[in-house]
N, C-alpha and C positions, 0 to 999 in steps of 0.2 A: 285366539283370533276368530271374529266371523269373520262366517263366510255366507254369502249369499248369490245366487245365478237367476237370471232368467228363467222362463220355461214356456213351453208352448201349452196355453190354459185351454179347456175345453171350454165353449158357452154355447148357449143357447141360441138358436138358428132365428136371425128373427123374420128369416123369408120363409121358415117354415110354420114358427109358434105362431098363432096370431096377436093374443097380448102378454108380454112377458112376465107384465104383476104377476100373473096367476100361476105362475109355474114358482114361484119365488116362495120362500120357507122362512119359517123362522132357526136358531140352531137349532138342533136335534133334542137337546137337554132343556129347554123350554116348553117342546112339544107337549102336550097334555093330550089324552085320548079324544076328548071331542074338539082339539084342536086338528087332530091330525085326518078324522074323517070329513071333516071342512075343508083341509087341501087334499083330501085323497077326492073329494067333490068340487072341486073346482076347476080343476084341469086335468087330463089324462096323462101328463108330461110333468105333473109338478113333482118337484125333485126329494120330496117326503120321499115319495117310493123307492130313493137311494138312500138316504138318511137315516130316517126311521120307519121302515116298513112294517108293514101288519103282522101280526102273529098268528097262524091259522089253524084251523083245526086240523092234527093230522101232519105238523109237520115232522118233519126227520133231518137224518143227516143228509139226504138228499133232495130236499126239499124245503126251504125254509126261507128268514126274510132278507138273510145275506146272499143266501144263489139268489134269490127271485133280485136284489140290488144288482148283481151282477148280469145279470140274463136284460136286464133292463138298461142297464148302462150299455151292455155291447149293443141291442137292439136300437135303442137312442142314435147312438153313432151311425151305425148303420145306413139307418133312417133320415140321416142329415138332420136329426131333431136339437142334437148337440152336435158343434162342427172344431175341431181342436185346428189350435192359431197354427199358422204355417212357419212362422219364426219365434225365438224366444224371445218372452217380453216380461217385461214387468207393466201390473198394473193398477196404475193411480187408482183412488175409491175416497168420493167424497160421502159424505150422509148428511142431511139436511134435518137437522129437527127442531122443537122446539120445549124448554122445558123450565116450569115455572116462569110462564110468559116472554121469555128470552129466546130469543132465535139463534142458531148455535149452529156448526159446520164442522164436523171433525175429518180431521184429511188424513188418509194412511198411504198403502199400496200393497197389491198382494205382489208377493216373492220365495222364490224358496231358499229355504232355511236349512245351512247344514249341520245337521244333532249334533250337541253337544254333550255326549254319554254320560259325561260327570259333573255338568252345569256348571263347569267354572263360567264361560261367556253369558252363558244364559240362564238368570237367575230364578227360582220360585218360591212362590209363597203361601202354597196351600200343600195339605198334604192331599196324597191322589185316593182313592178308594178302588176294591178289587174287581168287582163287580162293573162298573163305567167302563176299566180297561178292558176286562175282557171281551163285554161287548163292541165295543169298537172294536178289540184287533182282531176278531172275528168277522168286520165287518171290511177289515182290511185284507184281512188274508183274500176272502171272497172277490173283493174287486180289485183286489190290486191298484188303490188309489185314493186319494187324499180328495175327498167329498165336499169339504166344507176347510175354511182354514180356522188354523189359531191363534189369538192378536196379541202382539210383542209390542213392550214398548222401546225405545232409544232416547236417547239424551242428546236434544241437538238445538241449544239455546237460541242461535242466532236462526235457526227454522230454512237452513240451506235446501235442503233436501225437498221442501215441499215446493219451494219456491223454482229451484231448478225444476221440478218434474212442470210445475203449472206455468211456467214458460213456454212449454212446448206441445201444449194439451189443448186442443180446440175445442170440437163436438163430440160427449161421450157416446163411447160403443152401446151401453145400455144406459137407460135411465127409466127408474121404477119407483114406484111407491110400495114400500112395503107393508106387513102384516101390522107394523107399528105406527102406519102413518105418517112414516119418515119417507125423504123423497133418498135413494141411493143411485149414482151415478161412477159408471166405470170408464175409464179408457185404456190405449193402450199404448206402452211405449216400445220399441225394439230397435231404438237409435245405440248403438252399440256405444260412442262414446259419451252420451246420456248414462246409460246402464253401468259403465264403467265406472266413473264418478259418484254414483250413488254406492258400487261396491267397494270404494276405496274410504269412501265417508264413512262406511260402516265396522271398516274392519277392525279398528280399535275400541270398539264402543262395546260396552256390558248391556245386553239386553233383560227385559223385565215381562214374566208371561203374566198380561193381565187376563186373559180367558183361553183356557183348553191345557188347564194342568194335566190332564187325564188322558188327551189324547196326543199331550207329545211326550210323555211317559210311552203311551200305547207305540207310536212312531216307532223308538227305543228300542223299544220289546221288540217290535215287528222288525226292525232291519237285526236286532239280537240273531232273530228265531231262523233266518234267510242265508244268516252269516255273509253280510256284504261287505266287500274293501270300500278302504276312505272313502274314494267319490263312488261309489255306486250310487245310481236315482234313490234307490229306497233309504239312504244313506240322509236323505232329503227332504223336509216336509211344506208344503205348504201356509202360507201366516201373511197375516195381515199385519205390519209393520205402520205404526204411529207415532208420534211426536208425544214423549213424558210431559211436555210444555204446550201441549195443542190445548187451544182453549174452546176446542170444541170435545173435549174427552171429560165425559163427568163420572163421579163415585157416587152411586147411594145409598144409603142405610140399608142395614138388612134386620129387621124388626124378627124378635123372637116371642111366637105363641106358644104358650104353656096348656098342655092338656092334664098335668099332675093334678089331682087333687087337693085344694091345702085349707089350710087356715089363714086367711088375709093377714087378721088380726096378730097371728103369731111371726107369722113371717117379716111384716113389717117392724116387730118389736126385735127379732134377731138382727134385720138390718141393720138395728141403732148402732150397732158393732161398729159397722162400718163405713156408713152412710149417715151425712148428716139429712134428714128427712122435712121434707114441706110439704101437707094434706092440697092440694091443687083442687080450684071448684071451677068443672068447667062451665062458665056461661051462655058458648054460643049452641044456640041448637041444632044448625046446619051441622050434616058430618064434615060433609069440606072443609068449612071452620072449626069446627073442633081438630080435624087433623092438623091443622094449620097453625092454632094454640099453642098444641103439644109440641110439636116443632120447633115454631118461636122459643118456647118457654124453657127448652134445653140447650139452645145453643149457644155454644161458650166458646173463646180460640182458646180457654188455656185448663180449664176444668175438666171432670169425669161425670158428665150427666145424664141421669137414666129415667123415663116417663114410662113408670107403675101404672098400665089400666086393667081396672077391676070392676065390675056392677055395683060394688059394694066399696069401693072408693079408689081414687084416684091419686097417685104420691110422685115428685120429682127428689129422684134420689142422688144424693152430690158424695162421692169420694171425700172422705174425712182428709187421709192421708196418703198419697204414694209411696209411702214406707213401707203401708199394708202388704204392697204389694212382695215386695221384698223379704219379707216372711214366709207369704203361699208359695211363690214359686223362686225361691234364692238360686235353683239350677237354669231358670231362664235367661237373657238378658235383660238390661236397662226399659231397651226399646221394646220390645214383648212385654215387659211388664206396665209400659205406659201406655197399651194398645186399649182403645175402651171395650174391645170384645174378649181382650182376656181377664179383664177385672171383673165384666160381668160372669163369665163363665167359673172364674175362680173364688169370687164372694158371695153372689149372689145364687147363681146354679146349684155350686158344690157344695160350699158351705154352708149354705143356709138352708137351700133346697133337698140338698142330697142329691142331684142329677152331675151326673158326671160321663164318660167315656163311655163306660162300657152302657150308661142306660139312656145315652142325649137322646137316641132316635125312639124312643118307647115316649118321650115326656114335652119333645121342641121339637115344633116346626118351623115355618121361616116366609117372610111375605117381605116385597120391598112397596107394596102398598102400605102406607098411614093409613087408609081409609077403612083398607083390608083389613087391617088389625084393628081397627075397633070392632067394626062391624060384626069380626067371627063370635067377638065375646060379649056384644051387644045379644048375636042369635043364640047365644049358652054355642057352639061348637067347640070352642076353645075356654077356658077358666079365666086365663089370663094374657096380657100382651106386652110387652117390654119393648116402647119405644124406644129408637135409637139414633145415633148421630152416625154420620157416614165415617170411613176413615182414609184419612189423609192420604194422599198421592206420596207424599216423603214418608209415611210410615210403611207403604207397603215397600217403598225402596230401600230401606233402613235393615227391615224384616229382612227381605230377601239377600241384602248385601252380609248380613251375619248369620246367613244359612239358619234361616230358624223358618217356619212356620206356623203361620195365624189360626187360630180355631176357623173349623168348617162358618161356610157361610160370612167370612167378613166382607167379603168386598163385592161389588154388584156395580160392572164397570157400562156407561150409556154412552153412546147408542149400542146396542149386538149389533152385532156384521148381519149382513144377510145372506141368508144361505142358499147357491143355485146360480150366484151372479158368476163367478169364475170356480172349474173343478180342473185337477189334473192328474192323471196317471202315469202310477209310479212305473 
């Protein structure tokens, strides 16, 4: 069964902050170093220095970027900088953006979420890594508190849930532009039999983590490590809750740059294995358009199609057979085996390449820019790029429903939430 409750969210004061943008963040796991001294410079209040704080010289055990999150978060409250709601609420969260010229509105609500230790209710589809967890629950032990949420999806065809909340939602509590140049707007609801009805909708429903494998794993751990009964708070995490059917929720590709060094020539001939292969001549000279080529020129509803770029040429690679697959990996299932980033990983990476597990992070990196990826290996950064197609909303439910997990980096869900809009402590 979910379960889901209200909570009184901390936000931001906005009779104290003067403009809210700038306290606003991107997630933490986005942040890049000269992204985060851009919001450590923009506001004194922006919520990086909960998220992902500095690392300084000289730090210890008694000093460092999880106390300084903590010392920071009490001093905030203190302060009336951040003011926590007086009643429990849930709260609505639209995002306004737009992509590939299309105007798009994805509607969720942040809520809390009661762990489910063994993921029967609540399914996943990445595997988590060591090092993410333990930073976060380092950063949780510290503040005792859920900083940033994690976005679930639900299954709710006829779209009741979004429609009940916007029934009863006038002018939101924040409304900001964020770092992405998406407009994000909150409000709040704590009409009890509103909240009620949203909790009874949800109870039989199987949920799907499309972003923060790693920190409700960490959640997990952290109510583990506390030893909390059933309903304890900690027992509880914060998540942004969306409609699997919002057509304001998009997947994008996650393109893979090769730094190995190889032989074009040979590698393309080992392909023939597997891949029926076509030499591509790109004609347009704008990158825009050329990304935009590549794109076009792989998109299939029902094939395995992969765009080879090289300085030294250019190939779209098509899957001979799905049978292949069934050979490389016969301990997978059906649907893992028809995933296009595990046929790249398992034909092309391993087989042909020799990259595999134990060496992915020495040989691939990973960009959900098209443009990015020519660009790195237009400047010699990169050797090579491996355009790719996004993967399907039913495949990641498919995955997740037969407990399996997708190779790192499949799935790259838009809009990110915005980080700063609602926090709560556990």
């Amino acid at each position: 069964m979910v379960e889901v409750a209200p909570f009184r969210g901390i936000l931001y004061n906005k009779d104290t902050v003067e403009k809210l943008d700038d306290v606003m963040s991107p997630p933490y796991d986005i942040i890049s170093p000269e992204m985060q001294e851009q919001l450590y410079a923009k506001n004194k209040y922006n919520v990086v220095r909960l998220i992902l704080g500095k690392i300084l010289p000289g730090d210890n055990d008694k000093d460092n970027r999880y106390i300084r999150a903590r010392k920071f978060l009490e001093e905030w409250l203190e302060r009336k900088i951040l003011v926590e709601s007086e009643n429990p609420s849930i709260y609505p969260y639209k995002i306004e953006y737009e992509l590939d010229g299309n105007k798009k509105t994805m509607n969720g609500f942040f809520v809390l979420l009661k762990l489910d230790h063994d993921y029967r209710m609540v399914k996943a589809h990445e595997r988590t890594l060591s090092k993410p967890k333990e930073d976060r629950l380092n950063l949780m032990r510290a503040t005792k508190a859920n900083l940033e949420p994690i976005e679930l999806l639900y299954i709710d065809e006829k779209d009741e849930i979004r429609k009940l909340m916007d029934s009863c939602i006038n002018e939101p509590e924040i409304d900001v532009v964020g770092y992405d140049g998406f407009r994000h707007r909150l409000w709040r609801i704590d009409d009890e039999k509103i909240v009620s009805r949203i909790k009874e909708k949800l109870s039989n429903e199987i949920l799907f983590i499309a972003d923060g494998h790693h920190r409700y794993q960490t959640a997990i751990n952290y109510a583990k490590e506390v030893n909390v009964g059933e309903n304890d708070p900690a027992n509880y995490i914060m998540v942004v809750l969306a409609n699997m059917f919002d057509e304001g929720l998009s997947i994008l590709p996650t393109h893979r740059l090769i730094k190995k060094d190889i032989n074009l020539d040979n590698i393309i001939e080992k392909a023939r294995e597997y891949f029926d292969i076509e030499t591509y001549n790109l004609s347009a000279d704008n990158i825009k358009e050329k990304a935009k080529d590549i794109l076009d020129s792989i998109k299939t509803d029902s094939e395995h199609k992969f765009f080879v770029y090289h300085k030294k040429g250019c190939y779209i690679l098509t899957l001979k057979d799905t049978s292949i697959m069934d050979r490389l990996a016969p301990d997978r299932s059906k649907v893992w085996r028809n995933l296009d980033v595990s046929i790249l990983h398992k034909t092309f990476l391993e087989k042909i390449m020799g990259i595999n597990e134990t060496n992915l992070e020495d040989h691939v990196k990973y960009t959900r820019d098209t443009i990015e990826a020519l660009n790195v290996v237009d400047e010699e950064k990169f050797v090579m790029s491996i355009i790719m197609n996004p993967t399907k909303i039913e495949e990641i439910k498919a995955v997740a429903e037969a407990g399996e997990h997708m190779p790192q980096k499949s799935t790259y869900f838009l809009p990110k939430l915005l980080s700063g809009l609602v926090m709560r402590r556990i």
